[in-house]
C-alpha positions in Angstrom: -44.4 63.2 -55.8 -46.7 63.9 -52.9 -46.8 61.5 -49.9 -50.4 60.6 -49.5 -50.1 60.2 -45.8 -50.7 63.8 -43.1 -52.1 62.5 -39.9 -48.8 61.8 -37.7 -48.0 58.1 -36.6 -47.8 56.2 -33.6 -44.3 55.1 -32.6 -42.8 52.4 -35.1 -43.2 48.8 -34.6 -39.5 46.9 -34.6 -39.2 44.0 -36.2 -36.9 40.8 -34.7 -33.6 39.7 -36.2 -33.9 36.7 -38.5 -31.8 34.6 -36.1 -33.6 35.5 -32.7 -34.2 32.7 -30.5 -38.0 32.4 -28.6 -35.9 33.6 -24.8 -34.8 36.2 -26.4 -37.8 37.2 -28.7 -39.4 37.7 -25.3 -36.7 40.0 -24.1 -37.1 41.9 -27.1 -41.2 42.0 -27.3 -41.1 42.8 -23.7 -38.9 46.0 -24.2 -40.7 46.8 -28.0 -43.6 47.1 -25.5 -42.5 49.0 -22.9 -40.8 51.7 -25.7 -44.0 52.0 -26.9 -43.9 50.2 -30.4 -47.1 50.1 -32.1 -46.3 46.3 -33.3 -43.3 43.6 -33.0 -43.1 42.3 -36.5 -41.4 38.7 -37.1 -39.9 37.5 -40.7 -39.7 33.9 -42.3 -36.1 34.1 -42.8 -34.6 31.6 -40.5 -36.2 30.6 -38.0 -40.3 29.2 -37.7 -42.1 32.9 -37.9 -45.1 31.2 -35.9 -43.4 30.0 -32.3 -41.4 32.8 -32.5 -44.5 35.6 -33.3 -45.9 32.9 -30.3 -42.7 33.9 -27.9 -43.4 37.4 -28.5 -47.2 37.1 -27.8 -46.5 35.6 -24.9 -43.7 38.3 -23.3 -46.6 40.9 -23.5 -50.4 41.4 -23.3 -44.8 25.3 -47.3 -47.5 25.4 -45.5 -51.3 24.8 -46.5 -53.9 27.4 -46.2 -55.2 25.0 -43.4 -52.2 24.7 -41.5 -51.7 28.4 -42.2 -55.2 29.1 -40.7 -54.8 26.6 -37.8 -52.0 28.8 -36.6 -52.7 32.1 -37.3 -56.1 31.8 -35.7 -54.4 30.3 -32.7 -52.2 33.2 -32.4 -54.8 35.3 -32.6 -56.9 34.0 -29.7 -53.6 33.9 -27.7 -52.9 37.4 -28.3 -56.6 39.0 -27.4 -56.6 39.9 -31.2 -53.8 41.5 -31.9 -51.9 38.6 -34.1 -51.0 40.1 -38.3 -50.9 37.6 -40.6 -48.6 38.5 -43.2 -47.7 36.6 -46.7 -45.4 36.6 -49.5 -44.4 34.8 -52.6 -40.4 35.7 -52.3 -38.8 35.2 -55.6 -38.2 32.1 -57.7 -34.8 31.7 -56.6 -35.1 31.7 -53.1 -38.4 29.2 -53.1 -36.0 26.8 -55.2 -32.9 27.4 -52.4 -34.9 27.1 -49.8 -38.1 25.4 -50.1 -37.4 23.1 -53.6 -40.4 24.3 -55.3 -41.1 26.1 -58.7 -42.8 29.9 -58.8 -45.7 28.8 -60.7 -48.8 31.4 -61.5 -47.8 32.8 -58.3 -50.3 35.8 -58.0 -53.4 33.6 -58.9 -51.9 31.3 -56.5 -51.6 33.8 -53.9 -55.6 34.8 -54.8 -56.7 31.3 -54.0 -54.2 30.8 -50.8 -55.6 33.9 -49.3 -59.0 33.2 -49.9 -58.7 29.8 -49.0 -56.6 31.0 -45.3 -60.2 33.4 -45.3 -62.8 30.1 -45.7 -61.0 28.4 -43.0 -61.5 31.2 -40.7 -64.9 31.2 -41.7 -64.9 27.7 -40.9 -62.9 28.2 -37.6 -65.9 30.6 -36.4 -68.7 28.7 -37.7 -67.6 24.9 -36.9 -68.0 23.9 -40.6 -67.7 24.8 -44.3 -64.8 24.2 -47.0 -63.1 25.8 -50.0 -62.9 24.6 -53.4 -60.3 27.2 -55.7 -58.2 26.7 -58.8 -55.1 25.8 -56.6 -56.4 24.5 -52.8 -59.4 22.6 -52.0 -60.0 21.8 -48.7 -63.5 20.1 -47.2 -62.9 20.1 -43.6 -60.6 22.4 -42.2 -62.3 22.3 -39.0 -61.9 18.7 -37.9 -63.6 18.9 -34.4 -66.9 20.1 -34.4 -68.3 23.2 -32.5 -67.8 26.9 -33.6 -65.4 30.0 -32.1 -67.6 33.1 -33.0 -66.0 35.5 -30.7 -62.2 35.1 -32.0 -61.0 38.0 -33.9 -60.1 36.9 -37.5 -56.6 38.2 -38.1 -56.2 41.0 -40.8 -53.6 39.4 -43.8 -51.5 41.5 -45.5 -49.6 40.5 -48.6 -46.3 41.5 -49.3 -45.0 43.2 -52.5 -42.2 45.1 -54.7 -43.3 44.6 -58.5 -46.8 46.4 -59.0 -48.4 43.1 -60.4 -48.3 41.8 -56.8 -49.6 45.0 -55.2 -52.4 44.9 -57.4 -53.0 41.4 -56.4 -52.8 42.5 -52.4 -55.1 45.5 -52.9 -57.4 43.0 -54.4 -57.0 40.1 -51.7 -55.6 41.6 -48.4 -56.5 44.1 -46.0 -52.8 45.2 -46.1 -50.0 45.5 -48.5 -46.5 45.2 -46.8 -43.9 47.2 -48.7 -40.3 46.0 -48.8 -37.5 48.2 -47.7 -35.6 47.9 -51.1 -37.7 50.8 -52.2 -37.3 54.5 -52.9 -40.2 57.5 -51.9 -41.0 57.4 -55.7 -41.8 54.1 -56.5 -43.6 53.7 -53.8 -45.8 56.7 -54.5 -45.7 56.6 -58.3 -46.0 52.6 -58.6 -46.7 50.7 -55.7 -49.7 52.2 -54.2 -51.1 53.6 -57.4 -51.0 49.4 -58.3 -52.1 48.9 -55.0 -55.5 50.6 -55.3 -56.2 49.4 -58.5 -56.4 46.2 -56.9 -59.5 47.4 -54.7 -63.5 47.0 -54.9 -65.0 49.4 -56.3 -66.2 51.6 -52.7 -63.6 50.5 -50.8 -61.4 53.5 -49.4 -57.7 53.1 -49.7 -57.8 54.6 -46.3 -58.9 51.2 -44.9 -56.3 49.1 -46.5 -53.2 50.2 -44.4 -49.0 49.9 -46.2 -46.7 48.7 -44.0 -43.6 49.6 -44.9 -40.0 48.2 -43.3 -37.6 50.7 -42.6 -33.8 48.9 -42.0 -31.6 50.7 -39.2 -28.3 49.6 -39.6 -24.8 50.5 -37.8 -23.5 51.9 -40.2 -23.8 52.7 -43.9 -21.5 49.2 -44.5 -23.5 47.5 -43.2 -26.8 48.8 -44.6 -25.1 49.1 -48.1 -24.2 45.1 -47.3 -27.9 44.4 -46.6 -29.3 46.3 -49.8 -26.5 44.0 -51.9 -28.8 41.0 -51.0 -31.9 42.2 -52.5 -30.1 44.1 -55.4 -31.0 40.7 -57.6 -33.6 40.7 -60.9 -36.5 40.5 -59.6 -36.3 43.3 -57.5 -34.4 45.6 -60.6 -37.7 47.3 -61.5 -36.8 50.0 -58.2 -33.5 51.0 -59.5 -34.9 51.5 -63.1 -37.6 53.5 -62.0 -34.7 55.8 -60.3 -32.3 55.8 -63.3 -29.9 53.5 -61.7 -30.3 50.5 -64.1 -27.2 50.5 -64.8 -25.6 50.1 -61.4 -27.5 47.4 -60.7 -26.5 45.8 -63.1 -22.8 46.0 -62.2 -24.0 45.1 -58.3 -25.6 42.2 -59.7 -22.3 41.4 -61.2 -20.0 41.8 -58.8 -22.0 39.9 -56.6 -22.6 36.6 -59.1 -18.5 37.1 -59.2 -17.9 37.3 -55.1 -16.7 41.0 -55.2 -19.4 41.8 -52.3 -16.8 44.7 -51.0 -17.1 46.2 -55.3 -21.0 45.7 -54.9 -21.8 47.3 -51.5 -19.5 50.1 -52.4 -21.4 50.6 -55.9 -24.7 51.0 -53.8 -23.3 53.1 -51.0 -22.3 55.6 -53.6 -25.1 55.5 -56.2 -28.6 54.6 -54.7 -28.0 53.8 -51.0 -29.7 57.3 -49.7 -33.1 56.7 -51.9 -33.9 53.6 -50.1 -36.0 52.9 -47.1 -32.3 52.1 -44.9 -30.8 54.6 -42.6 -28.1 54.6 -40.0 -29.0 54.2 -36.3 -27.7 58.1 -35.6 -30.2 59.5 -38.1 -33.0 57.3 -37.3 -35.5 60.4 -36.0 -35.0 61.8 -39.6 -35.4 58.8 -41.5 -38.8 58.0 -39.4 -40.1 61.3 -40.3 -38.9 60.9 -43.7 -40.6 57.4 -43.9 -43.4 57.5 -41.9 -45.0 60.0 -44.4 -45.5 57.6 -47.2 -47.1 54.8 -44.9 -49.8 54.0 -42.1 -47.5 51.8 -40.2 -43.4 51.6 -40.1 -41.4 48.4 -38.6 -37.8 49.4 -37.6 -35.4 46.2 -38.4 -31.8 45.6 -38.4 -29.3 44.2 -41.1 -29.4 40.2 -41.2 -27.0 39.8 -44.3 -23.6 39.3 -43.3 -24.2 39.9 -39.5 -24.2 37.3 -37.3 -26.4 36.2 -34.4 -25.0 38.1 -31.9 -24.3 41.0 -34.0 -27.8 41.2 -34.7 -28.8 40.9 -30.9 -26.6 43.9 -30.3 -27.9 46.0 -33.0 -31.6 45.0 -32.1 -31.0 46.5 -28.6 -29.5 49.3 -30.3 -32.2 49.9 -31.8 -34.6 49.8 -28.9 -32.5 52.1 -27.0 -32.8 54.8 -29.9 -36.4 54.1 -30.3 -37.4 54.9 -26.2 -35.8 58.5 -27.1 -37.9 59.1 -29.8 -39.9 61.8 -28.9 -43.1 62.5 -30.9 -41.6 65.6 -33.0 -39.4 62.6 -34.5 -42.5 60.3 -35.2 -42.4 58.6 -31.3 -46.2 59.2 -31.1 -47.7 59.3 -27.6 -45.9 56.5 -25.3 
């Protein structure tokens, strides 16, 4: 396995805990900035991603491709240009729990969504146009006459963990976001092999960035605790690929049973060390570790099983061991 990656990285981005409020979301951003990050990134776990990415924006310098469009193009003539948007098609339980909808034909789905998000923009900058697709068909996205040629379309990166969905990013996206239940392997030796399959013929994989999300936890508990909640089916196909089948099967288990302490100990002494998750004391080895095997790295903390304040505390944490990054440890220039 050689990590493709030589040229060293700017500092990491961070990325906000699930429960952060939009006060606080400034606090954060403002300090993300001043540390140097190279991005604040902002999940759909909890709260509305959008008015808090907006919060952020604004402390520094199921949703239809329209309504998708509207606000990402919004966000990216509030932020001068610097707005990601970022999509993913979870997992079929979690769209049932959370959203009461069915994973149907989800990576043609995601083909059309994105290139219907893309004809929007079009329309956005032009003042007219449409999209008609196998899923979405939309005739007049921009209501209001009158064209914004000048605003920046926002990149869109797609996330993935099973290779059929990278290969569907490379060919949609100008970015594949990589999920930290992952191992240096399967990201090498799957993921972006899939990914660049996905690509035009010409295109250079250089061009199409991985993001990849590195979790900093307090402690191995808690990062073990964190991994128990993606240890599920779907996501299996990263612990085969390492030979540990078997113990995520027995996670998987012990979690359908509530034995959470049997499953996070089960990961903390099989397969905890091969994923992207380190402890805040060896974050300056885990970045250089990382940041070899992507073009951009988003430091987050451990959601599952931490509440709101804990995951305040351990985003500040955080911050304060990303300022004394120096650029030996992958700081970059600040």
């Amino acid at each position: 396995m050689q990590p493709l990656r030589r040229e060293p990285m700017s500092r990491p981005g961070v990325t906000l805990p699930g429960t952060v409020r939009p006060a606080e979301a400034k606090e954060l951003a403002r300090r993300a900035e001043r540390a140097g990050c190279d991005a604040v990134w902002v999940l759909d776990v909890r709260r509305d991603p959008y008015l808090i990415a907006a919060a952020a924006l604004d402390a520094t310098i199921s949703r239809s491709p329209t309504v998708t469009a509207t606000t990402a193009w919004d966000l990216s003539v509030w932020s001068g240009g610097r707005f990601v948007l970022g999509l993913g098609s979870q997992v079929g339980p979690t769209l049932a729990a959370r959203f009461g909808v069915v994973a149907d034909h989800v990576g043609p789905r995601m083909l059309d969504y994105v290139a219907a998000v893309r004809a929007c923009f079009r329309a956005f900058a032009q003042g007219s146009g449409g999209y008609e697709g196998a899923f979405y068909n939309i005739s007049r996205p921009a209501l209001q006459p009158g064209g914004e040629p000048d605003v920046v379309p926002p990149p869109i990166y797609v996330a993935a963990v099973n290779p059929f969905m990278a290969t569907i990013a490379g060919r949609c996206a100008d970015g594949l976001a990589a999920h930290s239940f992952i191992t240096e392997r399967y990201l090498e030796e799957v993921l972006r092999p899939a990914f660049e399959r996905g690509l035009d013929t010409g295109v250079a994989a250089s061009t199409r960035p991985i993001l990849l999300q590195l979790v900093v936890a307090p402690d191995r508990a808690s990062a073990a605790r964190q991994m128990s909640f993606y240890t599920v089916p779907g996501y299996r196909r990263v612990l085969d690929h390492a030979g540990h089948g078997g113990a995520a099967d027995r996670v998987i288990e012990a979690a359908r049973d509530g034995r959470r302490a049997q499953a996070r100990q089960i990961i903390e002494e099989t397969f905890l060390d091969l994923l992207s998750v380190t402890t805040i004391d060896q974050l300056p080895q885990a970045v250089r570790r990382w940041s070899r095997h992507c073009d951009r790295l988003s430091l987050g903390v451990p959601w599952f099983g931490l509440d709101h304040v804990e995951q305040l505390r351990a985003a500040h944490a955080l911050l304060d061991a990303v300022e004394s990054l120096s650029p030996q440890d992958g700081g970059g220039s600040v």
